[in-house]
C-alpha atoms as an extended CHARMM CRD file, in Angstrom:
* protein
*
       226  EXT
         1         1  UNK       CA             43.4220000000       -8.3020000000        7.2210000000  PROA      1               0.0000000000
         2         2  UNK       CA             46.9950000000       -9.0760000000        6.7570000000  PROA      2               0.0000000000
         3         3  UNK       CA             50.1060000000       -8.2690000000        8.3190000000  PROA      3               0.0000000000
         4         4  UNK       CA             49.1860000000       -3.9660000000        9.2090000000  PROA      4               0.0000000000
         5         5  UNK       CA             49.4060000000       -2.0810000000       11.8070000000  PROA      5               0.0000000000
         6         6  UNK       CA             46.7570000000       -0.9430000000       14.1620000000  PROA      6               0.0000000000
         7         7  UNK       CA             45.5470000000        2.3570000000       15.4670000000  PROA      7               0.0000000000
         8         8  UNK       CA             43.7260000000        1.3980000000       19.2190000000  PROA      8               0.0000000000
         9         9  UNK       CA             41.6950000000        4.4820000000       19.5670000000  PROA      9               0.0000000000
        10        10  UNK       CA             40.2850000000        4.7270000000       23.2250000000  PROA      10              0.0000000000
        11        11  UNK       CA             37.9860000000        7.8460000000       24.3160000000  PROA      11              0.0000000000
        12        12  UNK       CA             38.0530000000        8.3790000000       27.6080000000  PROA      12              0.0000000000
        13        13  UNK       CA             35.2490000000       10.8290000000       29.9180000000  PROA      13              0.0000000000
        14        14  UNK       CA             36.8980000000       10.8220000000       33.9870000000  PROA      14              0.0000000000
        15        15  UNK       CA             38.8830000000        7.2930000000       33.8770000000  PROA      15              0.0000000000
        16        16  UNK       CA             41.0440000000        8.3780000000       35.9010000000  PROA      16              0.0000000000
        17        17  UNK       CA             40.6110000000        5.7510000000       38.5350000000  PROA      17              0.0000000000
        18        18  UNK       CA             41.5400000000        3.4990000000       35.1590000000  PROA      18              0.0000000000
        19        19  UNK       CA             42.8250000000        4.6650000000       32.5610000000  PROA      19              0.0000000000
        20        20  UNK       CA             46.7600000000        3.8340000000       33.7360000000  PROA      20              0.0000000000
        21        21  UNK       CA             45.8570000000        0.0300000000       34.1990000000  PROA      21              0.0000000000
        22        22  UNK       CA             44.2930000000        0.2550000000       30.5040000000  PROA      22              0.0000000000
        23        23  UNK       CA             46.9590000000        2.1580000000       28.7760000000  PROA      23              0.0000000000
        24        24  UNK       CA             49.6080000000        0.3070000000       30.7660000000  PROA      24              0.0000000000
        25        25  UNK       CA             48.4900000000       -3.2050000000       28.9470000000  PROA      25              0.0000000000
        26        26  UNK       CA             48.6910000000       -1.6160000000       25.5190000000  PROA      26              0.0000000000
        27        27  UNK       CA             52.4300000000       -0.2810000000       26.4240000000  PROA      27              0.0000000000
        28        28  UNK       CA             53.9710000000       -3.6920000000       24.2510000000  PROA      28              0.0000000000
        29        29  UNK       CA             51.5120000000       -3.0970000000       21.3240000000  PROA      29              0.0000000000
        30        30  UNK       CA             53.3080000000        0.5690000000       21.1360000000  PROA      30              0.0000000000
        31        31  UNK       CA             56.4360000000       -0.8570000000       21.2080000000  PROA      31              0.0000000000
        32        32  UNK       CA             55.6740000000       -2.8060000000       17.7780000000  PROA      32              0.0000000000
        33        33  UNK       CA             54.6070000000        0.1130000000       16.1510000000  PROA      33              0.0000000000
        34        34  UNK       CA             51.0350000000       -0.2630000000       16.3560000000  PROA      34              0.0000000000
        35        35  UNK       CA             49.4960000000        3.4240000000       18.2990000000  PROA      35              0.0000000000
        36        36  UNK       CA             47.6970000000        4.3170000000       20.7030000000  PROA      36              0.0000000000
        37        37  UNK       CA             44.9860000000        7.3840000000       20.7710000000  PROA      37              0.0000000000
        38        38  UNK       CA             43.1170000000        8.7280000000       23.8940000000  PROA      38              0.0000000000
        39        39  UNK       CA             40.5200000000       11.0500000000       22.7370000000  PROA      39              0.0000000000
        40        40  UNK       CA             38.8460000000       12.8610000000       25.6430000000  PROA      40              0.0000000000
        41        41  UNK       CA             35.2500000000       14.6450000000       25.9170000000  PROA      41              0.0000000000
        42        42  UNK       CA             36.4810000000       16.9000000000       28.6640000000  PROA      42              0.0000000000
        43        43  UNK       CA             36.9030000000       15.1170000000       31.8370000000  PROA      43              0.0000000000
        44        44  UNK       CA             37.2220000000       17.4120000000       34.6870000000  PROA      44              0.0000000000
        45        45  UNK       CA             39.8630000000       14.3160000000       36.9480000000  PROA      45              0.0000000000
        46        46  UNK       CA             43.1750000000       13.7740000000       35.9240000000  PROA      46              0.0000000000
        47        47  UNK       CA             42.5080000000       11.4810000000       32.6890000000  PROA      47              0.0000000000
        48        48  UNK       CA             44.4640000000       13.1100000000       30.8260000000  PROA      48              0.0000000000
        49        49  UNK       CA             47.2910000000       13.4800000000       33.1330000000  PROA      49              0.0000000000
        50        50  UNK       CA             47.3840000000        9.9070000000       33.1000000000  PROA      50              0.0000000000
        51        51  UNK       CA             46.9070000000        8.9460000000       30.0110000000  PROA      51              0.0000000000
        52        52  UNK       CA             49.2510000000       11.3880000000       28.0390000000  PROA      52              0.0000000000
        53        53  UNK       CA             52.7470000000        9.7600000000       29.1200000000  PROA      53              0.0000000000
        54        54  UNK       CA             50.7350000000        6.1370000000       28.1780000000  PROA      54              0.0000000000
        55        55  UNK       CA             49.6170000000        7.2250000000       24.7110000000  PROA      55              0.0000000000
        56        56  UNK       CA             51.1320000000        8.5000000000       21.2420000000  PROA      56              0.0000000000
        57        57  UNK       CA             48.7790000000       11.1290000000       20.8680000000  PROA      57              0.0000000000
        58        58  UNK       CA             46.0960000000       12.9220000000       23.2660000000  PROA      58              0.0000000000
        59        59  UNK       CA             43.0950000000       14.2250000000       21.4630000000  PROA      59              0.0000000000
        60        60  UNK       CA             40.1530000000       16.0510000000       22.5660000000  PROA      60              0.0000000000
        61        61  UNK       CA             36.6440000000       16.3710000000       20.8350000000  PROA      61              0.0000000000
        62        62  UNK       CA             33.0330000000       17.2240000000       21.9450000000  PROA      62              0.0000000000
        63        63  UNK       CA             31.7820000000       15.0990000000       24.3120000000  PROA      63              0.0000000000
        64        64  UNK       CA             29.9610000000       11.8310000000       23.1240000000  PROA      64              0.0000000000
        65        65  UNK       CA             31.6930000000        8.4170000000       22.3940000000  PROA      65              0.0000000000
        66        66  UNK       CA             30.9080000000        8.1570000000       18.9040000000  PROA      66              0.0000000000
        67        67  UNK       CA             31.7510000000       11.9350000000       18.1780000000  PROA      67              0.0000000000
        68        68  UNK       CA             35.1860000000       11.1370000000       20.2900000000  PROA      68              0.0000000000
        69        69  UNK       CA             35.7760000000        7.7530000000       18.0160000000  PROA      69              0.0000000000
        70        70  UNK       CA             35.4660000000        9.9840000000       14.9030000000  PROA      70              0.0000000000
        71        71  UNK       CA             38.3030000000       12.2240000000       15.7600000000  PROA      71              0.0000000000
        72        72  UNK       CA             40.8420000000        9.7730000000       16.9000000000  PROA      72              0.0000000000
        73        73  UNK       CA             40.0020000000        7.8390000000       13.4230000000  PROA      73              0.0000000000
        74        74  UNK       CA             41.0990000000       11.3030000000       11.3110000000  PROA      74              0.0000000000
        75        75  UNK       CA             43.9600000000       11.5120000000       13.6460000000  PROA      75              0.0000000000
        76        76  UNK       CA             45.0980000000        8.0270000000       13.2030000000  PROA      76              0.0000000000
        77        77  UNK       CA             47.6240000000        7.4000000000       10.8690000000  PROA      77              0.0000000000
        78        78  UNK       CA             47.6580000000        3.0280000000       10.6460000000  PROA      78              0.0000000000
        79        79  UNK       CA             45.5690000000        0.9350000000        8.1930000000  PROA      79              0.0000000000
        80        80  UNK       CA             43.3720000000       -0.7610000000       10.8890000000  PROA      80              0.0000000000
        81        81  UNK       CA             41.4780000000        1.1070000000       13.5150000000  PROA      81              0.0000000000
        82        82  UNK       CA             40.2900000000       -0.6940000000       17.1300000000  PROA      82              0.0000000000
        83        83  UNK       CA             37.8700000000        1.3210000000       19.2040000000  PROA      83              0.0000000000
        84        84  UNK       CA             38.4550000000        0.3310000000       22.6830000000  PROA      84              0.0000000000
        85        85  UNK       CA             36.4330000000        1.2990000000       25.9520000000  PROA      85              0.0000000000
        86        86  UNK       CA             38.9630000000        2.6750000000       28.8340000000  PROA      86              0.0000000000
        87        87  UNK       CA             37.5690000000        0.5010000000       31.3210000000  PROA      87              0.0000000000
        88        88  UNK       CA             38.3040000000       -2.8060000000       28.7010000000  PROA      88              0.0000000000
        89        89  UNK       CA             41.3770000000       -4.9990000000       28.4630000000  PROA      89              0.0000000000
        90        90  UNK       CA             43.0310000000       -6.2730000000       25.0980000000  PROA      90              0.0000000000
        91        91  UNK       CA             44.2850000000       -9.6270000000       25.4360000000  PROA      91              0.0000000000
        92        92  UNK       CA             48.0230000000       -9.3180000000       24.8390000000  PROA      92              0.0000000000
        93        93  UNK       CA             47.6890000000      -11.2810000000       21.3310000000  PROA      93              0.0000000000
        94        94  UNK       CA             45.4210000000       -8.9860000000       20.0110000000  PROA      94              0.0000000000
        95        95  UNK       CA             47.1630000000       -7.6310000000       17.3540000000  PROA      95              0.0000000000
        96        96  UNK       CA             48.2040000000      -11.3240000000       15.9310000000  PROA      96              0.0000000000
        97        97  UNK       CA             45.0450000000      -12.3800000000       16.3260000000  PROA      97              0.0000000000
        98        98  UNK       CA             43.4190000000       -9.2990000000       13.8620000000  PROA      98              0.0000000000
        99        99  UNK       CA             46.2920000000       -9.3700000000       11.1920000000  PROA      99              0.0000000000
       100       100  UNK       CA             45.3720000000      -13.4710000000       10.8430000000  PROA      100             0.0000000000
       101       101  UNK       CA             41.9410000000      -12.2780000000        9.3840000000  PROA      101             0.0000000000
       102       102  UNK       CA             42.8980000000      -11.8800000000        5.8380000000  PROA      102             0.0000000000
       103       103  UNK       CA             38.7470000000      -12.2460000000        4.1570000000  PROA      103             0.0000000000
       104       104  UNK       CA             37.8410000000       -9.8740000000        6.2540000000  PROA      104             0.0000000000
       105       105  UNK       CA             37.6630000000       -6.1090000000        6.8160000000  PROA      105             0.0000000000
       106       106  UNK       CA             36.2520000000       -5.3970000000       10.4430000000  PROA      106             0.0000000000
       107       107  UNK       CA             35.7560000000       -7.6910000000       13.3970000000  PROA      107             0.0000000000
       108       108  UNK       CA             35.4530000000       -7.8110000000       17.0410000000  PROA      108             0.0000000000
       109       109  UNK       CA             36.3820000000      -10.0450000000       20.1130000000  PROA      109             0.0000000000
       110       110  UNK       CA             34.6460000000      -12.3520000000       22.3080000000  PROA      110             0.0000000000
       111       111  UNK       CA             34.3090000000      -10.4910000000       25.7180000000  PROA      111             0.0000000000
       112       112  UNK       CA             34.0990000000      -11.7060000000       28.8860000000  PROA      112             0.0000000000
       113       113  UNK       CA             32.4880000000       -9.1500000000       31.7840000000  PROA      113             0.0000000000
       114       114  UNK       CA             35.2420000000       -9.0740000000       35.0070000000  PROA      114             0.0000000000
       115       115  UNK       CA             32.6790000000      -10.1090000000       37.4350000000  PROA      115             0.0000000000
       116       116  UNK       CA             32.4720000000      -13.5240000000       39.5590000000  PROA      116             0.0000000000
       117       117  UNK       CA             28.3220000000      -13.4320000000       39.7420000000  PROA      117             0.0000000000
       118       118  UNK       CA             27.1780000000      -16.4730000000       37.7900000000  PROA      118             0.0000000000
       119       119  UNK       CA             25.0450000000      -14.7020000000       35.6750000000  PROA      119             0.0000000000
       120       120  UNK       CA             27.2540000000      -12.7420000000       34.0820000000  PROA      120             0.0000000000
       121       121  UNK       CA             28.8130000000      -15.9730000000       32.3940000000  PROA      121             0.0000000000
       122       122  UNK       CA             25.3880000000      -16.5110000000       30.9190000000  PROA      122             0.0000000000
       123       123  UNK       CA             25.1450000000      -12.8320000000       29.7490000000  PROA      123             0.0000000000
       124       124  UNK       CA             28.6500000000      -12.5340000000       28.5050000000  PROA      124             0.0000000000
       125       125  UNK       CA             27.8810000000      -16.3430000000       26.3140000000  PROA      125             0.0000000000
       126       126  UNK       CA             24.6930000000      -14.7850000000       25.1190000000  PROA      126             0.0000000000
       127       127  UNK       CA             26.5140000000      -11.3670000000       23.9010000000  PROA      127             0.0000000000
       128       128  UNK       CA             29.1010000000      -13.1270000000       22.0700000000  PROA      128             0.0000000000
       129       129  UNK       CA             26.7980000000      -16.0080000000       20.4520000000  PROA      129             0.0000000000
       130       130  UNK       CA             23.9330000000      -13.3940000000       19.2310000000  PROA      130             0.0000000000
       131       131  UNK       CA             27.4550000000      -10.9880000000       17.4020000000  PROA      131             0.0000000000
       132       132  UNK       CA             27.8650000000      -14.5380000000       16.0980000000  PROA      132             0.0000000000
       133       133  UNK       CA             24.8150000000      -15.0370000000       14.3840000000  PROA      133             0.0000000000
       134       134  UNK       CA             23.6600000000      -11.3090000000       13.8030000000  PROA      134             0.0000000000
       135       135  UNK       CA             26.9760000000       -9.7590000000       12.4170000000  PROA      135             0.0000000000
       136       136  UNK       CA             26.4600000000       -7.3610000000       14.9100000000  PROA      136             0.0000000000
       137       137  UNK       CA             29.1970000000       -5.6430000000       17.1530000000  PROA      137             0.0000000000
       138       138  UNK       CA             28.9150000000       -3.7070000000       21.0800000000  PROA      138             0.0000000000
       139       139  UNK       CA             31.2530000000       -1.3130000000       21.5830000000  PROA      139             0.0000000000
       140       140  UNK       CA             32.5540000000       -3.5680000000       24.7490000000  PROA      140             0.0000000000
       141       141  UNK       CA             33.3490000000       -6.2320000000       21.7740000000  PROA      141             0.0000000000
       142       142  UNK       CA             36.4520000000       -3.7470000000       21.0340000000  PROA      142             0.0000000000
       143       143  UNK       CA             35.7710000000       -3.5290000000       16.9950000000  PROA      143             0.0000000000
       144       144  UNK       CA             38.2240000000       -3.1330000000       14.4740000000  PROA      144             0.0000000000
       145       145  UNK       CA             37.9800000000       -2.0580000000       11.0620000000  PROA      145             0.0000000000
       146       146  UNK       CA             40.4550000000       -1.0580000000        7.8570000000  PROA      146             0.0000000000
       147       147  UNK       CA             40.9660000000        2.4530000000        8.2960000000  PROA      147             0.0000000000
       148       148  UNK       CA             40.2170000000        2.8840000000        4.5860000000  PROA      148             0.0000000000
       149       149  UNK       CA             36.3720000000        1.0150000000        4.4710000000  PROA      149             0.0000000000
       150       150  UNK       CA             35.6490000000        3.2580000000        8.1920000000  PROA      150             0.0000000000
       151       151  UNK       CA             36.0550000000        6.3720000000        6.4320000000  PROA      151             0.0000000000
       152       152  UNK       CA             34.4490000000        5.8880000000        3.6850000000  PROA      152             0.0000000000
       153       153  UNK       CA             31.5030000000        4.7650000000        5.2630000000  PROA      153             0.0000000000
       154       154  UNK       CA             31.3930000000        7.9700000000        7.2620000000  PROA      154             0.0000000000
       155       155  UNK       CA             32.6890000000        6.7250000000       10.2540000000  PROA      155             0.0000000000
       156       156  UNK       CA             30.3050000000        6.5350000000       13.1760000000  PROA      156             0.0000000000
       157       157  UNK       CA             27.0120000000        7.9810000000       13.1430000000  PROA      157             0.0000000000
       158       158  UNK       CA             27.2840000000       10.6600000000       16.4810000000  PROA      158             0.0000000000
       159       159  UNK       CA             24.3150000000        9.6630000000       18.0290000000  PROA      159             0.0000000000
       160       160  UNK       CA             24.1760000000        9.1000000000       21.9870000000  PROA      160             0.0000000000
       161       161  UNK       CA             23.4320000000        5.5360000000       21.9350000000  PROA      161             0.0000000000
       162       162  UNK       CA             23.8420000000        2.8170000000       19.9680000000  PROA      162             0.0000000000
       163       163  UNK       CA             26.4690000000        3.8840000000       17.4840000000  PROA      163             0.0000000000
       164       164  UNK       CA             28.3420000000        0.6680000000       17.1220000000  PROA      164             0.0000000000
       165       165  UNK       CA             25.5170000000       -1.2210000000       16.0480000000  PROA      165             0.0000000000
       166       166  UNK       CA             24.4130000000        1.4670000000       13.7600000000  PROA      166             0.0000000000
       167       167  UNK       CA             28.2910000000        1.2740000000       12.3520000000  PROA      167             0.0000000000
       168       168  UNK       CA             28.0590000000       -2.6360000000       12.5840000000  PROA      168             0.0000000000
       169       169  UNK       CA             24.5170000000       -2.2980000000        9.9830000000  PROA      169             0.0000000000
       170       170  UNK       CA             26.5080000000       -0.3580000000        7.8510000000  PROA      170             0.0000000000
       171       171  UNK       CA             29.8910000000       -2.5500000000        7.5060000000  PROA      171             0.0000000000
       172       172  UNK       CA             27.6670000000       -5.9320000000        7.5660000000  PROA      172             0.0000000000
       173       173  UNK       CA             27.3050000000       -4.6440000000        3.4700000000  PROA      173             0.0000000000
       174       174  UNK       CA             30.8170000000       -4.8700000000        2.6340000000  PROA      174             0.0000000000
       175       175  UNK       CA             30.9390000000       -8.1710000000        4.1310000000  PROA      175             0.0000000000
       176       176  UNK       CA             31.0340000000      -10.3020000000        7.8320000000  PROA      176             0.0000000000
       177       177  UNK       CA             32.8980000000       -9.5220000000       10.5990000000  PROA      177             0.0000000000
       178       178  UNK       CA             35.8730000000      -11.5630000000       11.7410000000  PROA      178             0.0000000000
       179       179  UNK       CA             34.3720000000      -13.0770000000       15.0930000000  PROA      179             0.0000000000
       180       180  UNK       CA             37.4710000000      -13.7290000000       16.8630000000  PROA      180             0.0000000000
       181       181  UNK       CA             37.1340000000      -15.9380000000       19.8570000000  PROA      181             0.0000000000
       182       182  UNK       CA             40.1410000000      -14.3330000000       21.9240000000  PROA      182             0.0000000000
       183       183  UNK       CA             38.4280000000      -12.2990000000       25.1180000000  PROA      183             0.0000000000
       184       184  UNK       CA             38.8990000000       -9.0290000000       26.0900000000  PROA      184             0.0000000000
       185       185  UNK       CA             37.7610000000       -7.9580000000       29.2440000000  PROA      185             0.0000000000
       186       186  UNK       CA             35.3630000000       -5.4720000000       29.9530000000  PROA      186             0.0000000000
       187       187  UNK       CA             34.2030000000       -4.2510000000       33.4480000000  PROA      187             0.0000000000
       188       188  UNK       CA             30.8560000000       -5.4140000000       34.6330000000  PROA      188             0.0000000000
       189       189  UNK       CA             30.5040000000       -2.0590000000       37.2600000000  PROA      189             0.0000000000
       190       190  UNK       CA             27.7980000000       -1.2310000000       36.0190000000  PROA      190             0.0000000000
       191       191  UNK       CA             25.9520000000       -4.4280000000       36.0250000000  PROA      191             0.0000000000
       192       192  UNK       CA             27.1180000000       -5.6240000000       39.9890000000  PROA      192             0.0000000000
       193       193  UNK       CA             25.8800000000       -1.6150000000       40.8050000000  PROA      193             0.0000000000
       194       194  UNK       CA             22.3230000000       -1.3200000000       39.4380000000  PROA      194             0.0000000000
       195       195  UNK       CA             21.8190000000       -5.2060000000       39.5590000000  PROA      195             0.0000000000
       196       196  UNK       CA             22.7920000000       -7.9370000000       37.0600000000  PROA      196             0.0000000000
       197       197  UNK       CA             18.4700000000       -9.1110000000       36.4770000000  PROA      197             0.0000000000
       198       198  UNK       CA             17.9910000000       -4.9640000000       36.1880000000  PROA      198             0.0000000000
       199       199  UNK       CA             20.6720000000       -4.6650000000       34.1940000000  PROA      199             0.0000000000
       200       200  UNK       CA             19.6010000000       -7.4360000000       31.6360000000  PROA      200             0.0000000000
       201       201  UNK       CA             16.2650000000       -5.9800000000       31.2000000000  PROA      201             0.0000000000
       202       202  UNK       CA             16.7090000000       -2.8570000000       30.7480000000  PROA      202             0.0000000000
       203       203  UNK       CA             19.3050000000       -3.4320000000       28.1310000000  PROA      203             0.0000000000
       204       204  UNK       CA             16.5730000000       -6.1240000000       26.1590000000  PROA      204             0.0000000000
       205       205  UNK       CA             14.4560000000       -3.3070000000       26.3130000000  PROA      205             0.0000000000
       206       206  UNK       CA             16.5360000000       -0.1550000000       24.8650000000  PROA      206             0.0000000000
       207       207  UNK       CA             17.6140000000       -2.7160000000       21.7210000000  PROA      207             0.0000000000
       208       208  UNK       CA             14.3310000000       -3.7450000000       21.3060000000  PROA      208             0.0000000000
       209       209  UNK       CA             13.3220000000       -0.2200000000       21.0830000000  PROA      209             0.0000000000
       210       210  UNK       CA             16.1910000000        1.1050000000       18.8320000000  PROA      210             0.0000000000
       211       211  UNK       CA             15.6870000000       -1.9100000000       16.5160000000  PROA      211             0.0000000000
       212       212  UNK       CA             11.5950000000       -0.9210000000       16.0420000000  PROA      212             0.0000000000
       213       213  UNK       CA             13.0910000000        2.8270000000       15.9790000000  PROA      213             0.0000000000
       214       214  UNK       CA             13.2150000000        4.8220000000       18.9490000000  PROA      214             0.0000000000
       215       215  UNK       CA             15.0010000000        7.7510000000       19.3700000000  PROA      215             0.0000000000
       216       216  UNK       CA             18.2700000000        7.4280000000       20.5610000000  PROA      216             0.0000000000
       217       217  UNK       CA             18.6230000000       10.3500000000       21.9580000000  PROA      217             0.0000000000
       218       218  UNK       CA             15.7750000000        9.0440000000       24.3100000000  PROA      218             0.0000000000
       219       219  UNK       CA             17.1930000000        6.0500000000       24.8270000000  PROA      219             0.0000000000
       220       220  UNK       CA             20.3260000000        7.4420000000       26.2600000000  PROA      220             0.0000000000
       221       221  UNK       CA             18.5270000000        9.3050000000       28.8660000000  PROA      221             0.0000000000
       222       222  UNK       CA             16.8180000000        6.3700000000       30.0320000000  PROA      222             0.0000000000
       223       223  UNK       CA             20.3830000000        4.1220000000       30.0230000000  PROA      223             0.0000000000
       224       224  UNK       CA             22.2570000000        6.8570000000       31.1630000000  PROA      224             0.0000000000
       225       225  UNK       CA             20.1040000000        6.7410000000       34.7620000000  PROA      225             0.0000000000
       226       226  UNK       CA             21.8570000000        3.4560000000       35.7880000000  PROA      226             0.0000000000
């Protein structure tokens, strides 16, 4: 991608318990003129009362991540956009380690879930290897993409579910992602609450279903019940 600069575009739905720790590691990233874009769905804590002193610009849109993404990508003004989850860390390299990526024009990172249970180490191994081999990118992957090739794609489809590997389909045709190796860090909450076997299964079994053609709308009633 070459030596640009980098929009981090982060929407954010009650993080307040968060959202400073988040914004806090990005703080050095502002500093060499890369930005940093909170775009919230409404939260009804103090997420944005947190997060506006941390960020160059505050943004709200209509609830729904992939709605959200859109309008911190039309307010972003740098050549490469990451979409990062509030509850995900950047390594502190990150921005070196995108610019290095000069034959490509989106990527994502390894991740690696915060947990200590054993299994996440085989989940986390088995998200990064299948991006790998499929080309395709989770939103906890933090993806990053020219500014220029997002938009004219059309940005992300505003679905409830499964928008960044609808997105990832879509920029697989202008070529592979960069599949950094660098980590970042994304909670595993939600797998320690509702069980890491649960967990798993139900998350085989919503991409399974979205790959023969379900209805994501359906789909994110049934994930949004963990």
């Amino acid at each position: 991608m070459g030596k640009r600069n980098i929009s981090i575009i982060m929407p954010t739905l009650n993080e307040a318990h968060g959202i400073t720790a988040t914004l806090t590691r990005l703080q050095a990233l502002r500093q060499a003129w890369h930005e940093v874009i909170v775009v919230d769905g409404g939260s009804t804590d103090d997420t944005v009362a947190h997060a506006a002193p941390l960020a160059d610009r505050l943004v709200t849109a209509p609830r729904g991540r992939a709605c959200q993404m859109n309008a911190g990508a039309v307010a972003a003004t740098r050549d490469v956009l990451l979409f990062l989850h509030a509850d995900t860390m950047l390594p502190l390299d990150a921005a070196a380690h995108i610019t290095a990526g000069h034959n490509h024009h989106w990527g994502r990172f390894d991740v690696r879930l915060s947990g200590t249970h054993p299994l996440l180490r085989i989940v986390e191994s088995m998200m990064n290897l299948r991006s790998r081999l499929t080309g395709i990118t989770t939103g906890d992957q933090a993806l990053f993409v020219e500014r220029a090739l997002f938009l004219a794609v059309g940005g992300f489809p505003e679905q409830p579910l499964m928008e960044d590997i609808a997105l990832s389909r879509t920029l697989k045709h202008h070529g592979r992602p960069l599949c950094l190796r660098a980590k970042v860090t994304t909670s595993s909450r939600r797998w320690e609450q509702n069980g890491v076997c649960s967990t798993i299964l139900l998350m085989w079994r919503l991409r399974l279903a979205y790959f023969l053609g379900a209805d994501p709308a359906r789909l994110a009633r049934l994930y949004h019940r963990l």
